[in-house]
PLY file of the C-alpha trace (Angstrom):
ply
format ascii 1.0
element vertex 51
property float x
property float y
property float z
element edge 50
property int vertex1
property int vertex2
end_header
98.85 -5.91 73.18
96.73 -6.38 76.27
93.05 -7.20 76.22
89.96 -7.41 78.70
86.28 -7.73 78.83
84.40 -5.39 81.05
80.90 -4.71 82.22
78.31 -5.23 79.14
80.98 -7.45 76.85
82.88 -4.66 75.83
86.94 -5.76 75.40
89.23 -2.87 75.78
92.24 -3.60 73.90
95.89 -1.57 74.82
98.28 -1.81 72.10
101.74 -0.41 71.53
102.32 1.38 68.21
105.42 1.24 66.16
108.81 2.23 67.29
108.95 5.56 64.81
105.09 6.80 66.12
104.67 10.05 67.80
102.30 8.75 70.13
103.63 5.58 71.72
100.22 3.88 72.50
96.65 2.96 71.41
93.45 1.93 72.56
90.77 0.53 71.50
86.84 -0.51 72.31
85.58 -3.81 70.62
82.04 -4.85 70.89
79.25 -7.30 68.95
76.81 -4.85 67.79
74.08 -7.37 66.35
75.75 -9.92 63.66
78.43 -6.94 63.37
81.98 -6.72 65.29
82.73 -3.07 66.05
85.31 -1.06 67.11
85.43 2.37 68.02
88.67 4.09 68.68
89.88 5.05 72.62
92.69 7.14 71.44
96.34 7.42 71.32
98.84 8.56 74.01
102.39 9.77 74.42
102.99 6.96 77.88
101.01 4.45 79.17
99.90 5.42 82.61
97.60 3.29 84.91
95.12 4.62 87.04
0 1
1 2
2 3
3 4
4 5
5 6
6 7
7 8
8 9
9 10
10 11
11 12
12 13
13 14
14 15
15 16
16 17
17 18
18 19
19 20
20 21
21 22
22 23
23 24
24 25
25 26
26 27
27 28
28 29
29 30
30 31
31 32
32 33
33 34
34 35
35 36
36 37
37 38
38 39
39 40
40 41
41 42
42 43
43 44
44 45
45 46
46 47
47 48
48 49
49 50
């Protein structure tokens, strides 16, 4: 798992999903919304490919 905050607070986390998944990795958007954490899926992807 790899983690960072960006521009407003928002952490964007990268994870790698288990060995027998189709889709080899996740990602994730985790913000404070009021007195609420929330997280909003990012998607999941065959390879992990930087920009």
């Amino acid at each position: 798992m790899e983690a960072a905050i960006g521009p407003d607070n928002v952490m964007s986390v990268v994870c790698s999903a288990p060995p027998d998944s189709v889709k080899g990795w996740t990602r994730a958007k985790v913000y404070i919304e009021g007195d609420l954490f929330c997280h909003e899926s990012g998607g999941t992807f065959f390879e992990l490919v930087g920009p």
